[in-house]
Backbone bond lengths (Angstrom), bond angles and torsions (degrees), N, CA, C in turn:
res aa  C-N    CA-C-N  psi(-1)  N-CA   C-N-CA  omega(-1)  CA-C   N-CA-C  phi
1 X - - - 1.445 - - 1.523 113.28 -
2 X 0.982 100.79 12.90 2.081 97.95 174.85 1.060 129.36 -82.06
3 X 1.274 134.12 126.58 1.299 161.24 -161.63 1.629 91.36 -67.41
4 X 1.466 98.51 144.02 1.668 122.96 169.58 1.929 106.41 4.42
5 X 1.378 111.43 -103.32 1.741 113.47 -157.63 1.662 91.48 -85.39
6 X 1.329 111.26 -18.58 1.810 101.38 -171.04 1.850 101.77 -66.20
7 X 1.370 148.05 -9.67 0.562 134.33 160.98 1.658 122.14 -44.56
8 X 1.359 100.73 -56.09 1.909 106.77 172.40 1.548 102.44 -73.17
9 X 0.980 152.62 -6.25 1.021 138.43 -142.56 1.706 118.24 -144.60
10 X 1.339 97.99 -5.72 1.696 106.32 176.43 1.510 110.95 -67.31
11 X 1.332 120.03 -171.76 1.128 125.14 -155.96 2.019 111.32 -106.49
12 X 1.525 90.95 -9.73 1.870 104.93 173.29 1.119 108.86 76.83
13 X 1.486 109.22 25.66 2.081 98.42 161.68 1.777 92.29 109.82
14 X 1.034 152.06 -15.82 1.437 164.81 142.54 1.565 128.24 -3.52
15 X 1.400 94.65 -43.10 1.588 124.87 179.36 1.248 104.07 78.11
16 X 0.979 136.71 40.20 1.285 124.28 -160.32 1.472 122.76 -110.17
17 X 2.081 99.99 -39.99 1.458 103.02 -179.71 1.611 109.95 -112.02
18 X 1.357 128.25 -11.07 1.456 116.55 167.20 1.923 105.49 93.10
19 X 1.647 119.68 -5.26 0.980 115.81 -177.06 1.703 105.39 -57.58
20 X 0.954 133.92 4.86 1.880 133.57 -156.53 1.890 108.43 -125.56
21 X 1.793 91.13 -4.76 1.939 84.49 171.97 1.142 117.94 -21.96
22 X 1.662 100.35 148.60 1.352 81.26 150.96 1.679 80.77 179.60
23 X 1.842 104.75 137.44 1.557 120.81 -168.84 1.496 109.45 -54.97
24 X 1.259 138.95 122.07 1.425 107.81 152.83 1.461 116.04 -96.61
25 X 1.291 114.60 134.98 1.624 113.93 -162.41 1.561 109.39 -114.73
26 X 1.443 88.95 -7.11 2.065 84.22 177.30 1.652 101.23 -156.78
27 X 1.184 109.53 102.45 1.754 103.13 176.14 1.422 99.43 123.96
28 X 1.244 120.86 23.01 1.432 117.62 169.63 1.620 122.72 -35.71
29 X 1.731 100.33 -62.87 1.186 115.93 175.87 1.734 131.71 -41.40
30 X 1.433 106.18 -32.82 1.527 138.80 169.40 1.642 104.55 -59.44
31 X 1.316 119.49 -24.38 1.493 102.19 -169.69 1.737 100.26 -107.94
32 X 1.111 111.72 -173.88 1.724 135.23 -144.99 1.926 81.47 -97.93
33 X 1.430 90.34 140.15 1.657 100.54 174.93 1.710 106.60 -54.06
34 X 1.538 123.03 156.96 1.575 123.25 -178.44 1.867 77.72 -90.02
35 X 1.887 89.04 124.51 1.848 97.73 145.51 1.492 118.78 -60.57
36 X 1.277 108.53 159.41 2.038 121.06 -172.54 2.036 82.11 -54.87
37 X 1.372 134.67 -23.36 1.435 101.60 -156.44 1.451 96.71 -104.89
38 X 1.826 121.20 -13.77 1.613 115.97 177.71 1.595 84.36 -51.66
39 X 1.397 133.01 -65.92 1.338 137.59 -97.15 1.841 88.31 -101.78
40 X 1.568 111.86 -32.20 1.425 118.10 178.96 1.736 95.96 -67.78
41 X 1.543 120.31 -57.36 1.551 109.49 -171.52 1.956 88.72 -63.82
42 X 0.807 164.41 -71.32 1.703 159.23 -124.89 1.256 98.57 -105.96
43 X 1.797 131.28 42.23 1.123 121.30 -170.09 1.625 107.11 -104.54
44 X 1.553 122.06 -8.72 1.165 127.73 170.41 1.693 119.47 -102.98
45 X 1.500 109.70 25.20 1.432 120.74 -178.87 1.657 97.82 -137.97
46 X 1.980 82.43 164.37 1.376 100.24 -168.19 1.818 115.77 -61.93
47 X 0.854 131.43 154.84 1.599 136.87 -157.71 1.909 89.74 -71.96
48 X 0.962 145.93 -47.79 1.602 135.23 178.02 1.469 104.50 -65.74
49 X 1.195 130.12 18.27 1.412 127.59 166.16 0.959 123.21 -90.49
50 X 1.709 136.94 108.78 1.480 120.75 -158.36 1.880 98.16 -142.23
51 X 1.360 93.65 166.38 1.806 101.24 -166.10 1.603 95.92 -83.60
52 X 1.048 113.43 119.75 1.744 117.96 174.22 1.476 117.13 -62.69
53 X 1.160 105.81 -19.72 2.395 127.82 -176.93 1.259 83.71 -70.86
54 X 1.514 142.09 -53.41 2.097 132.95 -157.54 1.287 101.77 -124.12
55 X 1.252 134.61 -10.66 1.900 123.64 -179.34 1.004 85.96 -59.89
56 X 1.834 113.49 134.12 1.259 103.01 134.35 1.624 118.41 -121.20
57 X 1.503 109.17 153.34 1.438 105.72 -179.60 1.186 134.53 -86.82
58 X 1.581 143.12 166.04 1.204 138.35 -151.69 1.320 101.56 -163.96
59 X 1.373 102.25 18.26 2.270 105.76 159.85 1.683 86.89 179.53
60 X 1.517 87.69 -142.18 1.791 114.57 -173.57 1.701 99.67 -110.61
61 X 1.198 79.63 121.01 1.988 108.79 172.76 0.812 122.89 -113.96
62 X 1.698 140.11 141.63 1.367 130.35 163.57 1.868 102.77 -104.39
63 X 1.341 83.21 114.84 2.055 86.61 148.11 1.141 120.46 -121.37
64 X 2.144 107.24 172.99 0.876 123.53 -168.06 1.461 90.48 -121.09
65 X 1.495 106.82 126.56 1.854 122.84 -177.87 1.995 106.33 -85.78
66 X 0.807 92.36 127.24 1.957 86.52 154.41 1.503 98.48 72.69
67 X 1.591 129.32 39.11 1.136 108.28 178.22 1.846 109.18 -111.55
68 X 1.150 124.64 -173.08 1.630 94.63 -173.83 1.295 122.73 -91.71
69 X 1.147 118.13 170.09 1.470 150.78 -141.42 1.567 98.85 -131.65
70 X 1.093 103.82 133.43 1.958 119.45 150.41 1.684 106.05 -40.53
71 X 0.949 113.54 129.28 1.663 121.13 153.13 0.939 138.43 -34.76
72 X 1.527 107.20 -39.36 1.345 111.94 163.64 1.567 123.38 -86.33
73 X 1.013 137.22 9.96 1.305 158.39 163.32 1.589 99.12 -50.97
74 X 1.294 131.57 -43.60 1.322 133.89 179.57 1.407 119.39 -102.38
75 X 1.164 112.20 23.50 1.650 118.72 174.06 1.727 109.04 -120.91
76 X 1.507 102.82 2.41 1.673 89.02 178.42 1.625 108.12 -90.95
């Protein structure tokens, strides 16, 4: 799910820069608790917003890819 140059340029699973959002809109419960550092980078988004690099899943989920992000999401 990475946007244009963040593909080369993300952080490789780190948690660090948030280039890998991504909504979950149905099956929240199904995915892996947010570590203290998902939840510090996803701290200016809505709580079903989770890093696609460490979720892990535990059934059938629907997300939403590429939708927006805090501003600061691209300054870490």
């Amino acid at each position: 799910p990475y946007r244009s140059l963040t593909r080369w340029t993300n952080c490789n699973g780190k948690q660090l820069c948030g280039t890998c959002i991504v909504d979950v809109e149905n099956g929240l419960n199904l995915c892996s608790m947010k570590s203290m550092d998902e939840a510090s980078t996803l701290r200016d988004n809505p709580d079903s917003y989770r890093l696609s690099c460490v979720t892990d899943v535990y059934g059938d989920i629907t997300v939403k890819v590429q939708g927006p992000v805090g501003a600061d999401q691209w300054t870490r």
